[in-house]
C-alpha positions as CSV (number, residue, x, y, z in Angstrom):
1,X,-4.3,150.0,203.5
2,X,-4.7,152.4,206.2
3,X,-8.2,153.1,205.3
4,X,-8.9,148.9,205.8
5,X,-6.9,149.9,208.9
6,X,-9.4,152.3,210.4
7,X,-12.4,150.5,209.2
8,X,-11.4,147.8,211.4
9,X,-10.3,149.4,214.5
10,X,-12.7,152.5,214.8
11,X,-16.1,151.0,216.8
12,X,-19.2,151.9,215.8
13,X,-21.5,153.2,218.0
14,X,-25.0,152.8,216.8
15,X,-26.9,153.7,219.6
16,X,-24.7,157.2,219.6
17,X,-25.5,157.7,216.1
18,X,-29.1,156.7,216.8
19,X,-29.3,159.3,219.6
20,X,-28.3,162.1,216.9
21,X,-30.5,161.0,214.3
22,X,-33.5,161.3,216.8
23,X,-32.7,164.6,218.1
24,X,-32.3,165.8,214.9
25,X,-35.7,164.7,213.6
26,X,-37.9,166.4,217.1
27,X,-35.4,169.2,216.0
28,X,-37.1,169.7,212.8
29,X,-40.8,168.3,213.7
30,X,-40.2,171.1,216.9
31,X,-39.5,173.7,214.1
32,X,-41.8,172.5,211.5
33,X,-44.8,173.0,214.3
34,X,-43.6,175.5,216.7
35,X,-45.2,179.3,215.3
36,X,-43.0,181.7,214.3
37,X,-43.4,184.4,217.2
38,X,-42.4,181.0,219.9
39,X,-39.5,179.9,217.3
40,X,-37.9,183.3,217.0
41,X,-37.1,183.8,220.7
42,X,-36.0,180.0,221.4
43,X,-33.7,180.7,218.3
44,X,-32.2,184.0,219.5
45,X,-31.6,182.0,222.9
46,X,-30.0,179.1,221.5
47,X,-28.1,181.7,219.2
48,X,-26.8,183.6,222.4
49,X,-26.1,180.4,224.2
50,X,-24.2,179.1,221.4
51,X,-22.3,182.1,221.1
52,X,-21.3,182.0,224.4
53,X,-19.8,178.4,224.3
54,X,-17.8,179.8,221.1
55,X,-16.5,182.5,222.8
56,X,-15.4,180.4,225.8
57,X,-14.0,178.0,223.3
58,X,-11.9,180.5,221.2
59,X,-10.6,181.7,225.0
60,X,-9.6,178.6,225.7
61,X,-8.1,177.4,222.3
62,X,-6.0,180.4,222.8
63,X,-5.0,180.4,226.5
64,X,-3.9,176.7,226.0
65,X,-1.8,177.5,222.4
66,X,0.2,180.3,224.4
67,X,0.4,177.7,227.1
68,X,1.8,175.2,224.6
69,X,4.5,177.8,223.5
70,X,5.3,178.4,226.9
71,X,6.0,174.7,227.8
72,X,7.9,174.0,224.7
73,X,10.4,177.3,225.3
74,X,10.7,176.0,228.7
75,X,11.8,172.5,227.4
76,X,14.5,174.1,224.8
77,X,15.7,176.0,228.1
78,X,16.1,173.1,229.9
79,X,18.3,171.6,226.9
80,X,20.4,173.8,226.1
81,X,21.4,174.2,230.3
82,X,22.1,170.4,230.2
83,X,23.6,170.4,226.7
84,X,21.0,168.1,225.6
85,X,21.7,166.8,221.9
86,X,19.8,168.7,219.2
87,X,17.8,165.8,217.7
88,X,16.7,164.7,221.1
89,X,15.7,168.1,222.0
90,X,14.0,168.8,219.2
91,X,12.2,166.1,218.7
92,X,11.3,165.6,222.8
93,X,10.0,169.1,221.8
94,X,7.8,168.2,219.0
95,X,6.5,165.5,220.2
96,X,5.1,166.9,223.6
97,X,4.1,170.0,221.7
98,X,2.0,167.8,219.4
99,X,0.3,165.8,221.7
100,X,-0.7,169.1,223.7
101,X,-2.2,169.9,221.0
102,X,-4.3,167.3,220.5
103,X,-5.4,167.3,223.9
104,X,-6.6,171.2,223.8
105,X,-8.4,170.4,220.3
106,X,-10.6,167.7,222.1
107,X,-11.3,169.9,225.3
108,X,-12.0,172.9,222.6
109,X,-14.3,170.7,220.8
110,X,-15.8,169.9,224.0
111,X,-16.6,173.4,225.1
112,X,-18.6,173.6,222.2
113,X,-21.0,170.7,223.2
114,X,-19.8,168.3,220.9
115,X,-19.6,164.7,222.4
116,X,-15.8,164.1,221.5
117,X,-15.9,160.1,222.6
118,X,-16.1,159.6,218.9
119,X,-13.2,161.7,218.3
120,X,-11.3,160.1,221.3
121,X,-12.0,157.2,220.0
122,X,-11.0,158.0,216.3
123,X,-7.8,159.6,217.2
124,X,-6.6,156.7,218.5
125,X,-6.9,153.9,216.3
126,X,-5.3,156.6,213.8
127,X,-2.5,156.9,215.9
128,X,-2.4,152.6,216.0
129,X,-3.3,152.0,212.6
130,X,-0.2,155.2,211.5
131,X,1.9,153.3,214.5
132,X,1.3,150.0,212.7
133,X,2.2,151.3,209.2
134,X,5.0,152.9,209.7
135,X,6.4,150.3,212.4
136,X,10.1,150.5,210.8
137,X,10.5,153.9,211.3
138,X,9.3,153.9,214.8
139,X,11.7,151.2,215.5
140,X,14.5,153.9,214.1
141,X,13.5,156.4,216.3
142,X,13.4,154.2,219.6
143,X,17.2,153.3,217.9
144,X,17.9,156.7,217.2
145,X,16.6,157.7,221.3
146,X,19.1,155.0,222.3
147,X,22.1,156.3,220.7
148,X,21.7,159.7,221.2
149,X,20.7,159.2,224.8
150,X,23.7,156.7,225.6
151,X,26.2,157.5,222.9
152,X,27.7,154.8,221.9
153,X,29.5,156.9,219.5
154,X,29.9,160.5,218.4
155,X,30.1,162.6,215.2
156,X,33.7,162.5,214.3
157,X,34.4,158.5,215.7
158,X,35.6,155.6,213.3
159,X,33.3,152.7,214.1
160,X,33.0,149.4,212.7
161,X,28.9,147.8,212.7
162,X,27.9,144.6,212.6
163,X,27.1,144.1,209.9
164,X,30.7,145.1,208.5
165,X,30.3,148.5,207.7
166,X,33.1,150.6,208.6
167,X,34.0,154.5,208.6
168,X,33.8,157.6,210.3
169,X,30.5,159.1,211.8
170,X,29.3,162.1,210.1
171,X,26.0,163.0,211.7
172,X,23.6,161.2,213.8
173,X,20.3,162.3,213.4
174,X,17.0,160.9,215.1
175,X,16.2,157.6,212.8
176,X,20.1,157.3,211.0
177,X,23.4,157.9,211.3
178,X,25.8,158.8,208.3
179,X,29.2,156.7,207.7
180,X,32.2,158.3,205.8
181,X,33.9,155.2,204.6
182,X,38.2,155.6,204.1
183,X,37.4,155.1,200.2
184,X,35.1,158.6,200.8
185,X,31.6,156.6,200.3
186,X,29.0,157.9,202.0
187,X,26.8,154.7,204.1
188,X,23.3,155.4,205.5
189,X,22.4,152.8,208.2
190,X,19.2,152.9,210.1
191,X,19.1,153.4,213.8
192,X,16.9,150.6,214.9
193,X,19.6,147.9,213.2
194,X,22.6,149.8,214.2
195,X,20.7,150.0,218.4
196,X,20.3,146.6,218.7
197,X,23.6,145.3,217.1
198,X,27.7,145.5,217.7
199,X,29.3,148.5,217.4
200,X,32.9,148.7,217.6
201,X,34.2,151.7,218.4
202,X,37.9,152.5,217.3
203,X,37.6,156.4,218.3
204,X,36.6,155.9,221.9
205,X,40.3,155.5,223.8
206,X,42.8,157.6,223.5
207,X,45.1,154.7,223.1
208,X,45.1,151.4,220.5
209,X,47.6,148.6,220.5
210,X,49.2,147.6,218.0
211,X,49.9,143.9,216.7
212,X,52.7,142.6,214.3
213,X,52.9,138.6,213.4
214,X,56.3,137.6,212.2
215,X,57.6,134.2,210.9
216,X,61.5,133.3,210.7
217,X,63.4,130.5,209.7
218,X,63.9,127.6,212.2
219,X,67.3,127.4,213.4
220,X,67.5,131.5,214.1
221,X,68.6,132.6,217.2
222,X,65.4,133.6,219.5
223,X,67.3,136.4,221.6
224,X,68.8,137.6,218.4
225,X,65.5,137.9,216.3
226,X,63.7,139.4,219.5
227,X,66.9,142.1,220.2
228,X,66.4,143.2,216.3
229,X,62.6,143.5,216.8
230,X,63.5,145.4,220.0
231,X,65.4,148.0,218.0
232,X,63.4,148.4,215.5
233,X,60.3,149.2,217.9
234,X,63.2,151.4,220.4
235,X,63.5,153.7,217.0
236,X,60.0,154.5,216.6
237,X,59.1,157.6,218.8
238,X,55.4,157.2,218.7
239,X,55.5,154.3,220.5
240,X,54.3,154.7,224.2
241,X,55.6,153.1,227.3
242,X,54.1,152.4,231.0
243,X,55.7,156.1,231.9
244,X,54.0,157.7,228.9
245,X,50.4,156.7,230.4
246,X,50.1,153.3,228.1
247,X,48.5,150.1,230.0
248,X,51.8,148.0,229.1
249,X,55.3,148.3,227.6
250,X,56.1,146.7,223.6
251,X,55.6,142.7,224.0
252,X,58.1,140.7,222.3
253,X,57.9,137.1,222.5
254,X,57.8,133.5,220.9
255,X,54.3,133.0,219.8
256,X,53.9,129.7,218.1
257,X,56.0,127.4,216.2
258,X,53.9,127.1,213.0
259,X,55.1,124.2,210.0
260,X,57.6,126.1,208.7
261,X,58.4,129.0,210.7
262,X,58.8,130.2,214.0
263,X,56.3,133.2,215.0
264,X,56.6,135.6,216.7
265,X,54.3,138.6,218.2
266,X,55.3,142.4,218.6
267,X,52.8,144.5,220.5
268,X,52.9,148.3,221.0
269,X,50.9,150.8,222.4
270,X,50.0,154.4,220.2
271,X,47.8,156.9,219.9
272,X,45.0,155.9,218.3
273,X,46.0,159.0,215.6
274,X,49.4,157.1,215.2
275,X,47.9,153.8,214.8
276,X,48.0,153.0,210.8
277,X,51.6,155.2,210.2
278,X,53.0,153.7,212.9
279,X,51.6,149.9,211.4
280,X,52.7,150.5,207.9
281,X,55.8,152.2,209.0
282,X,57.1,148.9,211.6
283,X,56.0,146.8,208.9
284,X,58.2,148.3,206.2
285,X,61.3,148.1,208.7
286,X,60.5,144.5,209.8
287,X,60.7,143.7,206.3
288,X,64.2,145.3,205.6
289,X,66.0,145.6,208.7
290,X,65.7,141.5,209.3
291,X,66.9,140.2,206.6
292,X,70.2,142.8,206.8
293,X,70.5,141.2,210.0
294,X,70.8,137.9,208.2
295,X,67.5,137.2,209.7
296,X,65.5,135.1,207.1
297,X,61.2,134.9,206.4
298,X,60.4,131.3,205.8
299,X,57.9,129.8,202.8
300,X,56.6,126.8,202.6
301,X,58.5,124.0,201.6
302,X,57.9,120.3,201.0
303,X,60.6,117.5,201.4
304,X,60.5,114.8,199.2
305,X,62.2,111.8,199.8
306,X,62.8,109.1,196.4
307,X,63.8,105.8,197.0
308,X,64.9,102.4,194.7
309,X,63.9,99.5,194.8
């Protein structure tokens, strides 16, 4: 495929390679006729001259390689003043060192006399036609770019995607980023679908509220259901307040009046390390405390009504 890929992109030039052909043939007629005491100065001459442009060649192969290495320290420098992150730096580092490179090949190539439009030319519809078969993973490094650049996230968050995939960041590198799921699976997900989609970060605040529903009998006192949920929330110590730095104090309040019970909502604020013991450990004492209280949870129920004829 990428063979079909450069036939079709590289141009032909056939008056270039008309041109060579031709020199080469009054090359060899210019040989074939020329005596051997005229050839064996020209030779010598073209010998030295040729030497000459390898010399200059190797000099600046060289020059520009220690330049290279130069630049590319200089870069990781750079990073590691600004704390840049490692897969950025090193692959912002690769990249320019690469191209570089390629550019001191073709002005090396040049020295030497060689016409390196061909090569120019070549170079680049290799770079398209590799560009256009591996278009996925350059889409996951453009992702992988994003997040590191903006950080959306960070090694060590719990994040939820979305496409449902939930759990803890383990690495981010420069085309994935490795989730450690609560049952201890380990989920690759590429960068260019995890850039361009929802990511909802649990790990980013310092703070998470928390949220109970609870349905009780019609016919129970409000102000007594909502003085026991009170209490209950008032004994857990991991609960924060307005003084403690949270955005609001515990909510407790009539939220709907469903078919056969009457909701209502408890909402806390916690650490967002406190989040699930302090969930399981309100719902546990919701679910014994009120009905000690004489406080009742409804279930659905049906009243049927006979009558004769």
């Amino acid at each position: 495929m990428l063979y079909n890929l450069l036939q079709s992109t590289v141009p032909v030039d056939t008056a270039e390679l008309n041109k060579i052909e031709q020199t080469a043939r009054s090359t060899i007629e210019h040989i074939a006729t020329t005596p051997l005491d005229e050839l064996l100065p020209e030779l010598l001459k073209e010998a030295i001259n040729f030497g000459i442009k390898v010399v200059i060649a190797l000099l600046i192969y060289f020059i520009g390689a220690w330049l290279i290495k130069k630049i590319r320290h200089m870069l990781h420098r750079i990073f590691e003043r600004r704390n840049t992150e490692k897969a950025i730096a090193s692959f912002v580092e690769s990249l320019t060192s690469i191209s570089l490179m390629i550019i001191l090949v073709i002005i090396t190539v040049g020295t030497l006399g060689i016409n390196t439009t061909s090569l120019a030319a070549l170079l680049a519809a290799g770079g398209m036609a590799i560009g256009m078969a591996l278009s996925g993973t350059v889409q996951n490094f453009a992702g992988g770019i994003m997040l590191l650049v903006f950080k959306p996230f960070k090694a060590g968050d719990f994040i939820e995607t979305q496409d449902g995939y939930s759990g803890t960041v383990t690495d981010v590198n420069i085309v994935s980023t490795k989730l450690t799921t609560t049952d201890n699976r380990i989920i690759v997900i590429p960068n260019g679908s995890l850039s361009n989609g929802t990511i909802n970060n649990y790990s980013m605040n310092t703070m998470r509220r928390v949220e109970w529903l609870v349905g009780v009998e019609y016919g129970t006192d409000a102000e007594e259901v909502k003085g026991v949920l009170k209490g209950i929330v008032d004994g857990e110590k991991r609960v924060l307040y307005t003084g403690t730095g949270a955005p609001a104090d515990p909510l407790i309040a009539v939220n709907a009046l469903k078919d056969s019970a009457v909701e209502y909502v408890v909402r806390v604020w916690v650490k967002k390390d406190d989040y699930w013991d302090v969930y399981y450990k309100l719902n546990e004492e919701i679910y014994t405390v009120l009905p000690s209280k004489g406080i009742n949870f409804p279930f659905p129920q049906m009243d049927v009504h006979i009558s004769q004829n």
